[in-house]
C-alpha positions as a LaTeX table, in Angstrom:
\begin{tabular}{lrrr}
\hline
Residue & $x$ (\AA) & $y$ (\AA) & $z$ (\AA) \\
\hline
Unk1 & $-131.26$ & $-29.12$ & $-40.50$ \\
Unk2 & $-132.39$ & $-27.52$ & $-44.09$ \\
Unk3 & $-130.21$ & $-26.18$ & $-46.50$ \\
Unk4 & $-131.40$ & $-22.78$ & $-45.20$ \\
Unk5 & $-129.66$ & $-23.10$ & $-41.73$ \\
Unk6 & $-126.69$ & $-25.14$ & $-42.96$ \\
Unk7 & $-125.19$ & $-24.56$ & $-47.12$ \\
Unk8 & $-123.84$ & $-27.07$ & $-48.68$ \\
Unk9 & $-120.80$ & $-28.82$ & $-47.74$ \\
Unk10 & $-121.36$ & $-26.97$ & $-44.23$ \\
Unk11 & $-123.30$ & $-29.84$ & $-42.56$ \\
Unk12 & $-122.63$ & $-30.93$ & $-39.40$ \\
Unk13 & $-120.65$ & $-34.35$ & $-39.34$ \\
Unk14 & $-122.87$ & $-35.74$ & $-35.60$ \\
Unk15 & $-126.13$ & $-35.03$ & $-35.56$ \\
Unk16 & $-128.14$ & $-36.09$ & $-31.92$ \\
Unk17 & $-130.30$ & $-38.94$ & $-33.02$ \\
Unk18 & $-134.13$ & $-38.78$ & $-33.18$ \\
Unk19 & $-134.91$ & $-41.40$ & $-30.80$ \\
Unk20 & $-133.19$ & $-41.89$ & $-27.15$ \\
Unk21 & $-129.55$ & $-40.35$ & $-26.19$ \\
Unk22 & $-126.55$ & $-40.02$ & $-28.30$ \\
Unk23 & $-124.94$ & $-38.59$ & $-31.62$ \\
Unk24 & $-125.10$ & $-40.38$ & $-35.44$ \\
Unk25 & $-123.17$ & $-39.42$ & $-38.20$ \\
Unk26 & $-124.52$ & $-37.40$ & $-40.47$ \\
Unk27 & $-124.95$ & $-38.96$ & $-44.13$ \\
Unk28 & $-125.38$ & $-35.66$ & $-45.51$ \\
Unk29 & $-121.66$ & $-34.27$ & $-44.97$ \\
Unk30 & $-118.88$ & $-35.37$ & $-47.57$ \\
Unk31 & $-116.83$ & $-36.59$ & $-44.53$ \\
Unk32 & $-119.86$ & $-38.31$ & $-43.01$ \\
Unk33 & $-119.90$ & $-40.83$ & $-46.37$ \\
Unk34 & $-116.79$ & $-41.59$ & $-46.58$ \\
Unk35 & $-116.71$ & $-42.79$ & $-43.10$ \\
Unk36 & $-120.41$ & $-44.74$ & $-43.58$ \\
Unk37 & $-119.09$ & $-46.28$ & $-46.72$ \\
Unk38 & $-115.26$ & $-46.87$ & $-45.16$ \\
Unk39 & $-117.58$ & $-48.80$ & $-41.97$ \\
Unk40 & $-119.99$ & $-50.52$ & $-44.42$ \\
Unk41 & $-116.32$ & $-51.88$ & $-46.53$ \\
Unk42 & $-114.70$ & $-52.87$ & $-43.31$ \\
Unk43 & $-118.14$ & $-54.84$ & $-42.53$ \\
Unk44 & $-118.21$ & $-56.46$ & $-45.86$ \\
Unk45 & $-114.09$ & $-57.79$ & $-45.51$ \\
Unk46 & $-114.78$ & $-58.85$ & $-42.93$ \\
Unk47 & $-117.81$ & $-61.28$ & $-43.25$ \\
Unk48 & $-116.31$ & $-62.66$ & $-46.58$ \\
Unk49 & $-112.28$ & $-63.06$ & $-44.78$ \\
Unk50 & $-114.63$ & $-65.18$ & $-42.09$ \\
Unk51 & $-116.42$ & $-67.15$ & $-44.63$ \\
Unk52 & $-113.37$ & $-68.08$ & $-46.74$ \\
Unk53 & $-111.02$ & $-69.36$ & $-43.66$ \\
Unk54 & $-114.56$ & $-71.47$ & $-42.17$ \\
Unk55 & $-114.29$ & $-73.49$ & $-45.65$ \\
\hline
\end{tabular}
């Protein structure tokens, strides 16, 4: 969507995805980054809690 349609801190937080069926989250909403970033953290802990306790 452009700024036109949507002002700031009014976009959407699912937006339907360009390709195929289904909803994304969009990266453009405050609430949308915090949950991309909180994902991308969880993701992160987790890989390096797996490599410690394989040592």
């Amino acid at each position: 969507m452009t700024p036109k349609h949507h002002p700031e801190n009014k976009e959407p937080l699912f937006v339907p995805k360009r390709f195929g069926f289904g909803i994304g989250i969009n990266w453009y909403n405050p609430v949308g980054q915090v949950i991309t970033i909180g994902i991308l953290l969880a993701v992160a802990a987790a890989v390096i809690v797996a490599l410690v306790q394989s040592r």
